[in-house]
N, C-alpha and C positions, 0 to 999 in steps of 0.2 A: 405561567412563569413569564415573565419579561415584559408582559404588558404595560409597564408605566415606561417601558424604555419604548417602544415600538411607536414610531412618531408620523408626521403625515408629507415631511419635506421630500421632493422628489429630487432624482440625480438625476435630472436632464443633462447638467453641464460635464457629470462625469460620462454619462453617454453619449454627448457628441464628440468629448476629446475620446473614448474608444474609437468610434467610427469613422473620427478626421483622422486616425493612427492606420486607417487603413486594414482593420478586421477583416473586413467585410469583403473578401479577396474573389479576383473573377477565376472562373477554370472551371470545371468539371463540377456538375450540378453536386447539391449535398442533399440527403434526406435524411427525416429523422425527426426534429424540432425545428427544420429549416427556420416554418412561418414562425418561429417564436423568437426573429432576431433582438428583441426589446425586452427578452429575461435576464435583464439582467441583476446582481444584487447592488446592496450600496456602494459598493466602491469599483463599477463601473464595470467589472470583470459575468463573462456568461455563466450564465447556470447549467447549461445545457449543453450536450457537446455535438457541434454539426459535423456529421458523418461522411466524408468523401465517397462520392461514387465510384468505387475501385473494379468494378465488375467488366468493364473494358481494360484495365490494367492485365488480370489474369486470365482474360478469354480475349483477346483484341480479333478484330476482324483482319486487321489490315498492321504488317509491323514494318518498321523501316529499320534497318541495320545501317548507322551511320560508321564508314570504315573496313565497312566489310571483306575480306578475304579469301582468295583461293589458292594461293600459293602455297606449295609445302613448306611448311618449317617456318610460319611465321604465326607468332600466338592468336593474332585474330582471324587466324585461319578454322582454329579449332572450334573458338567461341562460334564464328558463322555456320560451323559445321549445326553443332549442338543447338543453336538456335534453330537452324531450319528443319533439324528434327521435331525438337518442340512445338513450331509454331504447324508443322503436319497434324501432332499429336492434337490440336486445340484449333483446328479448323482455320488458320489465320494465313493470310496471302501476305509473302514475304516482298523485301523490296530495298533490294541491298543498294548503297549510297557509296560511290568511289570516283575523285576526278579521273583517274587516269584508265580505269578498268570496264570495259563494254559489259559485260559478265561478271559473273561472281557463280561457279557452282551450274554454270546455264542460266540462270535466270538474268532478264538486262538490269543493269545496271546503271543506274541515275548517276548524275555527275552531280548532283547538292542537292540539298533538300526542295530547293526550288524547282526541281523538275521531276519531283512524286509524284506521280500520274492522279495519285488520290487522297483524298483525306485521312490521316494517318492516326492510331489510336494508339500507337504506342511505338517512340522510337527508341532503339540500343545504342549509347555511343562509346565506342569501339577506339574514340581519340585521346591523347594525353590534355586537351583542356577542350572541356567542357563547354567553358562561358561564350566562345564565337558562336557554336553551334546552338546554342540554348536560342540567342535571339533569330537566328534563322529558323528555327523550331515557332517561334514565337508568330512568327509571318507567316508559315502555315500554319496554322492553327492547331499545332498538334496535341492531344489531350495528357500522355504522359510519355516520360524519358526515363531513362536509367543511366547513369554515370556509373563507369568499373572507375575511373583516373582515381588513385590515389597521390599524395604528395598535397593532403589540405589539413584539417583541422587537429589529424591524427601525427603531425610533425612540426606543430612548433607555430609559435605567433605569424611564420610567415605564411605558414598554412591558412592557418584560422584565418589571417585576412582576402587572404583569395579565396576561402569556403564561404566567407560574407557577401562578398562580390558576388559570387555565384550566387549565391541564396537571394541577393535583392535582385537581380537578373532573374531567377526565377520568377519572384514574387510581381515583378512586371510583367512576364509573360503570359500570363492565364495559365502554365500547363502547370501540372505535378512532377516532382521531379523525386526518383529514388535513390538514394547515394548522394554523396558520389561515395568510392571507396567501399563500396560494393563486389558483389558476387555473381553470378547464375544460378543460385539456389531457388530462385522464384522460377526457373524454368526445368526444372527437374522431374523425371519421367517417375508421376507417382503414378502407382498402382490403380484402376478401376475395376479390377475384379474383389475389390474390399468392400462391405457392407458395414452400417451402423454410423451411429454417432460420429463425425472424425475429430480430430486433433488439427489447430490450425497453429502452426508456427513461427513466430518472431524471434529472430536474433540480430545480436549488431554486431555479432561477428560470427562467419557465415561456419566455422569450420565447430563452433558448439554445439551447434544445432545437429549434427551427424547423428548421435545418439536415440535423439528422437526420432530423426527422419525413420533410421533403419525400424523403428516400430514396425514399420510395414512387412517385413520378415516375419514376426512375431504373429501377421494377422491383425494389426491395428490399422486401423486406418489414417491416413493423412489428406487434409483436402487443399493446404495452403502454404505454402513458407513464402515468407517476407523478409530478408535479407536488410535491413534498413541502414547499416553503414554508418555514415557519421552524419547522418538525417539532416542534410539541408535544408531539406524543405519536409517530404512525407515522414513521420516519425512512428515508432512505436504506441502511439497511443490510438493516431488516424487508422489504423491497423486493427488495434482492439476495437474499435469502434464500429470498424466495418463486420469485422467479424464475426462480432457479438448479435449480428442480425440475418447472418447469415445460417439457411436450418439447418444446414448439414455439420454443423459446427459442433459438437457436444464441450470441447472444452479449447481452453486456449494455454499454448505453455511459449513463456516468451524467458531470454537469455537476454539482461540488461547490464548491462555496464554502466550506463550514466543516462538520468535522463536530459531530456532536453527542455524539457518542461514541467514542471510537475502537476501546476493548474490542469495544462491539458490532458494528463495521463490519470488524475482522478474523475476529472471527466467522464473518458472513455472508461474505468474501471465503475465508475456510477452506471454509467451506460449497461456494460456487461450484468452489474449486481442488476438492474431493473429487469432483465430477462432472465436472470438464474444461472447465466453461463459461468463455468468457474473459469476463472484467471488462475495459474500458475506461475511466479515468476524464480529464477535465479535471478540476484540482484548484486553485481561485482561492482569494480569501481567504485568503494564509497568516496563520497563528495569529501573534502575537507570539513569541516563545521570552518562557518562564517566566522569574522574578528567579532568578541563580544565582549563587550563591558566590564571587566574585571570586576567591578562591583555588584554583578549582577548574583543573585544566588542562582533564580531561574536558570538563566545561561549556561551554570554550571553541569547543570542535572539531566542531559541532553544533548547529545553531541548528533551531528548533522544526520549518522546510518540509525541512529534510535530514531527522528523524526521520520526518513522513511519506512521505517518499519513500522512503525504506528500509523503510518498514513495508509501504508496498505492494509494492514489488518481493517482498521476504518471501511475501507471500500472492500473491504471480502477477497484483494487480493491475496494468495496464500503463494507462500515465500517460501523455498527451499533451498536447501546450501547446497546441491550436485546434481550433476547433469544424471547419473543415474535413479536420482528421487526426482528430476523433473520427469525422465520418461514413466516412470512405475505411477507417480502422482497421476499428471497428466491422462495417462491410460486408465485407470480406473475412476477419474472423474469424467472423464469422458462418456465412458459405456456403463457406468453403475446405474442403478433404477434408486429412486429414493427409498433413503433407509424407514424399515416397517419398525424399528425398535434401536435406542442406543445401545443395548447391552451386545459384549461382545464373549462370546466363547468358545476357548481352545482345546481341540480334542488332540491329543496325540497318541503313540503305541509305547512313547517312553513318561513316567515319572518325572524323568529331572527334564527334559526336553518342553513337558509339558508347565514347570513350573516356573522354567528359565524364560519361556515365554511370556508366561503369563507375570512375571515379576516385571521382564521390558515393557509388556502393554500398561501395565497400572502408572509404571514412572511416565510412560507416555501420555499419560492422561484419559488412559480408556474406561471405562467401567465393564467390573466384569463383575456383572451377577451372580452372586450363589445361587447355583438350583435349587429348588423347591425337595423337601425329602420325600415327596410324588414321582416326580420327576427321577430324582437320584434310585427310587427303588425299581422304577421303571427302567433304569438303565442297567442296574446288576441283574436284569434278568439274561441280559447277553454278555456282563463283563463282570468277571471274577469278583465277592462282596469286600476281598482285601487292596482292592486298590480303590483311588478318590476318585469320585468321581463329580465333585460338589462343581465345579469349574474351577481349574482344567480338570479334563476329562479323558484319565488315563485308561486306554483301553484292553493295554497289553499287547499287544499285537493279534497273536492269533484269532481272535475276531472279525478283524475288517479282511483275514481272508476268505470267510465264505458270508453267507448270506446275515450273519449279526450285524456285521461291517453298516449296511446301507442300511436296516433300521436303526445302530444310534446315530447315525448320522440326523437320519429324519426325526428324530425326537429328541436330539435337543433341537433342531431347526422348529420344531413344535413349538419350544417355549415362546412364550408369548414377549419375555422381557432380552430374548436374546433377536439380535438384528443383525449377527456379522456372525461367522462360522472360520474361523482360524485352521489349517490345519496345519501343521509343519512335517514335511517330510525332510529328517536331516541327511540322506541319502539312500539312491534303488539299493528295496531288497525284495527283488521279484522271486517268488510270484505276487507275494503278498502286498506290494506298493504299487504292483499292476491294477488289481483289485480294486487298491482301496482308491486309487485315482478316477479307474472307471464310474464307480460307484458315487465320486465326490463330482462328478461331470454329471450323472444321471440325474441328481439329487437335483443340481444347483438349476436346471433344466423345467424343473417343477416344482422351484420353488422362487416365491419373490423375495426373498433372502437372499444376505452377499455369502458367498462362498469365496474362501481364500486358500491358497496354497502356495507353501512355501516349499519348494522345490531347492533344497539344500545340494544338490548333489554340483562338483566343482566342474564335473565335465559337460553335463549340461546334452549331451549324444541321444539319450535313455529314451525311445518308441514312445514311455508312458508319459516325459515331457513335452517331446517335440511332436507327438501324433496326437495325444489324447489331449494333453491338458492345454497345451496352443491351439489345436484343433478347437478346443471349446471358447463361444464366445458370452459365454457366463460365468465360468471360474475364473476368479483373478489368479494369475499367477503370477508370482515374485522369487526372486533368488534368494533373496535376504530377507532376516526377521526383521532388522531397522528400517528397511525400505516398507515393505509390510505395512509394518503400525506406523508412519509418515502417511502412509498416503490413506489410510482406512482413517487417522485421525484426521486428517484434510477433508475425506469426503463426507463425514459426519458432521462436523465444523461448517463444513461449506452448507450444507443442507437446509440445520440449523439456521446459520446466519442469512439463507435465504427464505425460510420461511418467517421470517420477523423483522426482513430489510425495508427500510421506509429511508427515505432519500434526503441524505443532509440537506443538499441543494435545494430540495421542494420547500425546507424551513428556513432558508435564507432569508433574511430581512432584504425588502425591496426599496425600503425609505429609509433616510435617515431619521433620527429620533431625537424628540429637540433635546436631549441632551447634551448633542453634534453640537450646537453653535458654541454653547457657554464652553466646552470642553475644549474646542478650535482656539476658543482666546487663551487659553490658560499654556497650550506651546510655547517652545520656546527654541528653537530649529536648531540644532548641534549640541543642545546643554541638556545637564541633567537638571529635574528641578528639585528643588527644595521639597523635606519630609511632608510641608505645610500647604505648598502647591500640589504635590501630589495626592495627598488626600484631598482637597478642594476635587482633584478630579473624578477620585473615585465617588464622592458625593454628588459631581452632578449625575454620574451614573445609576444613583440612588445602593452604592454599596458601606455601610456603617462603620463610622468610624466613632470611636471615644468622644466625650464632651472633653474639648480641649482648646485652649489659647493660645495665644502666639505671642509673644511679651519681649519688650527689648529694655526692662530694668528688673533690679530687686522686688521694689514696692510692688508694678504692678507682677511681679508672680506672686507674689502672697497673696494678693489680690484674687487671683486667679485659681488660686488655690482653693481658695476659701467655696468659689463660685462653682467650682468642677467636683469640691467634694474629697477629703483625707480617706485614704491616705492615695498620692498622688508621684506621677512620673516625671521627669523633666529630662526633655532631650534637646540637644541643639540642632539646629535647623540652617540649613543650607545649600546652596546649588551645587556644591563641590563635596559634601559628603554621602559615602557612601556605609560604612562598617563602624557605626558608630561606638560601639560597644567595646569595639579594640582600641579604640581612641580614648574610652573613660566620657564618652560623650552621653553617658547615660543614667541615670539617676533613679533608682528604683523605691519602692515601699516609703517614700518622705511622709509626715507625718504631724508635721509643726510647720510654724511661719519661719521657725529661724532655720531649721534643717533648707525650709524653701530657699532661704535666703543665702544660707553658706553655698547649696549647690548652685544656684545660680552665678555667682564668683567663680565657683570653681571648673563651670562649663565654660564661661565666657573666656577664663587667664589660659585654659587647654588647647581654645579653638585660636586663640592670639598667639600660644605659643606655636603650635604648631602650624599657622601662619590660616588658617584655615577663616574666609567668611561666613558670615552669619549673617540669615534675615531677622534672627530673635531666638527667642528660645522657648520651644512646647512645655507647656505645661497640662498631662494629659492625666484622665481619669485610669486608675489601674483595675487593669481586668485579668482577671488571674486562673478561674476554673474553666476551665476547656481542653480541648485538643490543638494543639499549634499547626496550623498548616500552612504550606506556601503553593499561592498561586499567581501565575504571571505569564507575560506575552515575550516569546524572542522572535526574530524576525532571517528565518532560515531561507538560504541562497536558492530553496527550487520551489519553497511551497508558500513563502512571502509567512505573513503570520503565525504563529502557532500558540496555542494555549498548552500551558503546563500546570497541572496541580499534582501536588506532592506533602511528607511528611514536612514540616518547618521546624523553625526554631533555630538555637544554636550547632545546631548537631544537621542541619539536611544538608551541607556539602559533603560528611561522613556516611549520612544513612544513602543517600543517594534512592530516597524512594519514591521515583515521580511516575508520571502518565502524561503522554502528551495527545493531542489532537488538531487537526486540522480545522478550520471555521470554513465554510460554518459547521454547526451539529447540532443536536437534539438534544431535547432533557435523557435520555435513554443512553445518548454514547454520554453525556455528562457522569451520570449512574453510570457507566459500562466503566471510564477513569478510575472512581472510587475502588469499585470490582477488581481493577489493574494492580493495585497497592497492595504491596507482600505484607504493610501492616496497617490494613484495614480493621482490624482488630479491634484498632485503638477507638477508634468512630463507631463499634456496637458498644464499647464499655470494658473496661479490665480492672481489677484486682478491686472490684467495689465503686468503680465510679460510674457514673450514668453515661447511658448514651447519650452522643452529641447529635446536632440538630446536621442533623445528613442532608433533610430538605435546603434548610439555610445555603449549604454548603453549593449546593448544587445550583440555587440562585446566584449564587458569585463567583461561579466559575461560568452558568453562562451571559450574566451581566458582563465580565471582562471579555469572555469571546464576543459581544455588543460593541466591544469599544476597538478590540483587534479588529473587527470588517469595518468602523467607522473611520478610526484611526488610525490605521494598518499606514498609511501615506505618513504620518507625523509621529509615528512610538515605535523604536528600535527595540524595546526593552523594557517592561513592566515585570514590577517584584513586589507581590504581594506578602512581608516575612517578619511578624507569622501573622495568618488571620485564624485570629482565636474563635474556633466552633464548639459555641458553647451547649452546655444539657438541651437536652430535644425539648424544642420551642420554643428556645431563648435567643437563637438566633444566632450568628457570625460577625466577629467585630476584626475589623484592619486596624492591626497596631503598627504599622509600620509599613511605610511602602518606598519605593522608587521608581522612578520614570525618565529613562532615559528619553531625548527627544533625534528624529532623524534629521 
């Protein structure tokens, strides 16, 4: 695919204006792809995400506390306290900074940073502005800061301009800087008597994160939180990036309000998908959607929280709406073992319990295998022959209190097509939930199958929860059945998507494609161009448009007609239209020279009346059997380009049924789009019509993602509506397009 696009010209010139922009930033060594600072794609941006060395941030040798305190009853009394606990906890030699205080706590005390006794890895500032002390930071060469001051970006343009200020004082200075408008949540006494996998933590606002931290109650472990604030400088994504390399990491769950970048946080989420680690996000704060083009259909179909949603799914980040499906998510993507089988199956001691279940897992998207009638006869050998036991798997109760209980557990853990073991307990009824918990801990122990349990009971007190089933670091345990199947369909998904991830970025185009020149002339900076200009474009792209003319009289459209073939279209042509159909701008099924000739009068007296220019008027070849679709580029506030393909026609601002994706991608997410569409139907074939050419379809969707990384600098806004995909092998033709220009 895309071969006749993929060209031999180099972007030198867009890679030296990156690296005169000053990328290439001094401070704290990076790893990772460091040596590969020249991957970059065609329009100048990296493929690759360099990795900060954060590992003196969260173990420093040496900390400096700028402001520090010993006086009672003044708030940086407290932080100084809590710091020099911490920095005990992590081996680090403190070194409080105060003009007028000899001490701090017994230790001496520096009167400025200029009289650190040592090279400092990590200073606290403890002051209401930041920015003096930054460049004094700067002259010791200190490697990272932390700012608490709030009163910047999170208050108002006068903020955000002083958070700038600070931010390019940073970026001068070599060091890394966290906050400002920050927390102490990075120094917080987590647990080392926890084993496994851990959970590492990113919030931008420190008090969401609580939920996850307290995992460590539970027996989860935690190995990181990162408090990131209104990211001056270090951001959430410099965080996923480090962390995803980090091996005591099993998963990452991050609380996002807004990014700061979007380029860089798919980045770091490529980063993560290439080692398998799952990303978790809550994702608040949605962006406004960018001003677009009224004309645009694309633009319609897409508002700013769809593109990031889609962008995360893209990179395997998995997206949850509550801090309590971050923590349940997050914890069983962490500690789970890869799933041996998709099927999931619910056993319970109730009928309706077990069917209410299993009704939520199917809407969830689960599969739940019927057993085999092997299987099922194997199981009424210990559970009564009048109750189901096809999945779910009603036990009745009195079974799982004595020794029946742990063999059916182990036989359906047998079947071969079940991977996940449900069991919901809707509240204690000891002795027998005693039993059957023990038994689901013994099971899960010795077996590489997921065990789950839902511990329904509101008080949450009960030995068999808080001893047995916490005690175990193989059953998962959950409070709720929605939380449950959230995150059992997460860890499946994730698994999935990482045994078949192969790297947008890796398929980037690294040249432009002489397509790039002839396309460059055909701009036109702030204007939209004509239907006539716009298909010249998609043509140099090599995407098929109609045999069609461009005519500025009667005569020559008869003319033209004759040449293109009856029966024929005639539409008027211009930089200023966009809807043409609402205008009467369009002429369909014509058939004769004089039908030619009436309509062409009657486009030109519509487009005069309505005061509207014209470069001529198309006279185009009518194509009629296919499926209508639209596919186009808009140009969104954090991810720069995006491609959208959807149903078209008259009806896609009603049907509203698109897929969007990030450029670059693969023939695979291209096909994974089509997948996306609740009426993909129509593209295998309905009610006696042939399947359309899918392949086609797929070369035009990533032909324009060609021209989004080419042109991504000069096209606000590309509207492909409709491009008619016709019967399988006949190919995709653009009837109609639009290009706005930036």
């Amino acid at each position: 695919m895309l071969g006749s696009t993929h060209g031999t010209l180099t972007t030198d010139s867009r890679r030296a204006r990156v690296i005169a922009c000053g990328e290439q930033r001094p401070g704290p060594a990076v790893h990772g792809r460091a040596d590969e600072a020249d991957d970059l794609d065609v329009s100048g941006r990296p493929l690759y995400a360099d990795v900060p060395d954060l590992a003196r941030f969260f173990r420093p040798e040496s900390v400096a506390v700028i402001g520090a305190s010993d006086a009672e009853g003044r708030p940086n009394t407290g932080i100084t306290r809590q710091l020099l606990a911490w920095a005990e906890r992590v081996g680090a030699r403190v070194h409080p900074v105060h003009p007028t205080r000899p001490t701090v706590f017994g230790l001496p005390c520096a009167g400025s940073v200029a009289e650190l006794p040592e090279q400092i890895d990590l200073a606290v500032l403890l002051v209401a502005d930041p920015l003096p002390v930054v460049e004094e930071l700067a002259e010791a060469k200190v490697r990272f800061a932390v700012a608490f001051a709030s009163g910047f970006a999170e208050t108002g343009e006068v903020g955000a301009e002083a958070q700038r200020r600070l931010s390019d004082a940073v970026r001068r200075s070599g060091l890394r800087l966290l906050g400002p408008n920050t927390n102490l949540n990075a120094f917080e006494h987590f647990r080392e008597d926890l084993t496994g996998p851990a959970i590492a933590l990113i919030t931008q606002s420190g008090h969401q994160g609580r939920p996850v931290f307290a995992l460590q109650e539970l027996g989860i472990r935690l190995s990181h939180w990162a408090p990131t604030g209104n990211e001056a400088d270090l951001e959430c994504a410099d965080f996923i990036s480090w962390f995803a390399e980090r091996p005591e990491v099993g998963a990452i769950a991050c609380y996002v309000e807004g990014l700061k970048d979007g380029r860089a946080f798919l980045l770091a989420a490529d980063r993560a998908a290439r080692r398998a680690v799952p990303v978790v996000a809550v994702k608040v704060g949605r962006t406004e959607a960018g001003a677009r083009t009224a004309a645009s259909h694309t633009g319609k179909l897409t508002g700013a929280d769809d593109v990031v949603d889609a962008a995360m799914r893209q990179y395997g980040v998995i997206r949850v709406d509550g801090l309590d499906e971050l923590q349940d998510t997050a914890a069983l993507l962490a500690r789970a073992r890869a799933p041996r089988a998709d099927g999931v199956a619910v056993c319970s001691i109730s009928g309706g319990t077990g069917a209410h279940v299993a009704d939520l897992a199917t809407a969830a998207g689960l599969w739940l295998p019927r057993l085999s009638e092997a299987k099922q006869a194997e199981l009424h050998q210990w559970i009564p022959e009048y109750l189901g036991v096809a999945n779910p798997v009603d036990n009745g109760g009195h079974p799982v209190g004595d020794e029946r209980g742990r063999k059916i557990i182990d036989a359906i853990l047998a079947d071969p097509a079940v991977g996940v073991l449900i069991c919901p307990v809707t509240g204690p009824f000891p002795p027998l939930s005693d039993r059957l918990v023990a038994d689901l801990v013994q099971a899960a122990e010795e077996t590489d199958k997921l065990v789950c349990v839902v511990w329904g009971s509101p008080v949450g007190t009960e030995p068999a929860y808080r001893e047995v089933l916490l005690g175990s670091s193989r059953v998962a345990t959950f409070r709720t059945v929605g939380n449950c199947l959230t995150a059992v369909r997460a860890w499946l998904e994730h698994h999935r998507f990482a045994s078949r991830y192969r790297s947008s970025f890796d398929e980037a185009p690294r040249t432009l494609s002489p397509s790039f020149r002839k396309a460059e002339a055909l701009m036109r900076p702030g204007c939209q161009l004509s239907e006539h200009a716009a298909k010249q474009l998609l043509r140099a792209y090599g995407i098929r448009v109609p045999r069609e003319q461009l005519v500025t009289s009667a005569a020559a459209a008869v003319r033209a007609a004759a040449q293109v073939g009856y029966p024929v279209v005639m539409k008027a042509s211009g930089g200023r239209l966009a809807h043409k159909t609402e205008l009467g701008l369009v002429k369909i099924g014509l058939t004769s020279a004089s039908q030619v000739r009436d309509a062409y009068r009657e486009l030109t007296d519509i487009a005069r009346y309505e005061g509207v220019p014209l470069d001529g008027v198309l006279v185009c070849q009518m194509v009629e059997q296919g499926v209508e679709m639209v596919v186009g580029v808009t140009h969104d506030e954090l991810f720069g380009p995006t491609v959208t393909v959807g149903l078209g026609g008259v009806l896609v601002e009603v049907l509203r049924d698109a897929a969007v994706r990030v450029p670059p991608f693969g023939e695979e997410q291209a096909r994974d789009m089509l997948d996306d569409l609740r009426g993909r139907a129509l593209l295998d074939g309905v009610r006696g019509r042939p399947p359309a050419d899918r392949e086609a379809l797929v070369e035009v969707v990533l032909r324009v993602q060609r021209m989004a990384l080419e042109l991504g600098d000069h096209i606000d806004e590309l509207d492909i509506n409709p491009l008619m995909v016709l019967p399988h092998g006949q190919g995709a033709v653009a009837l109609d397009a639009l290009v706005v220009c930036r």
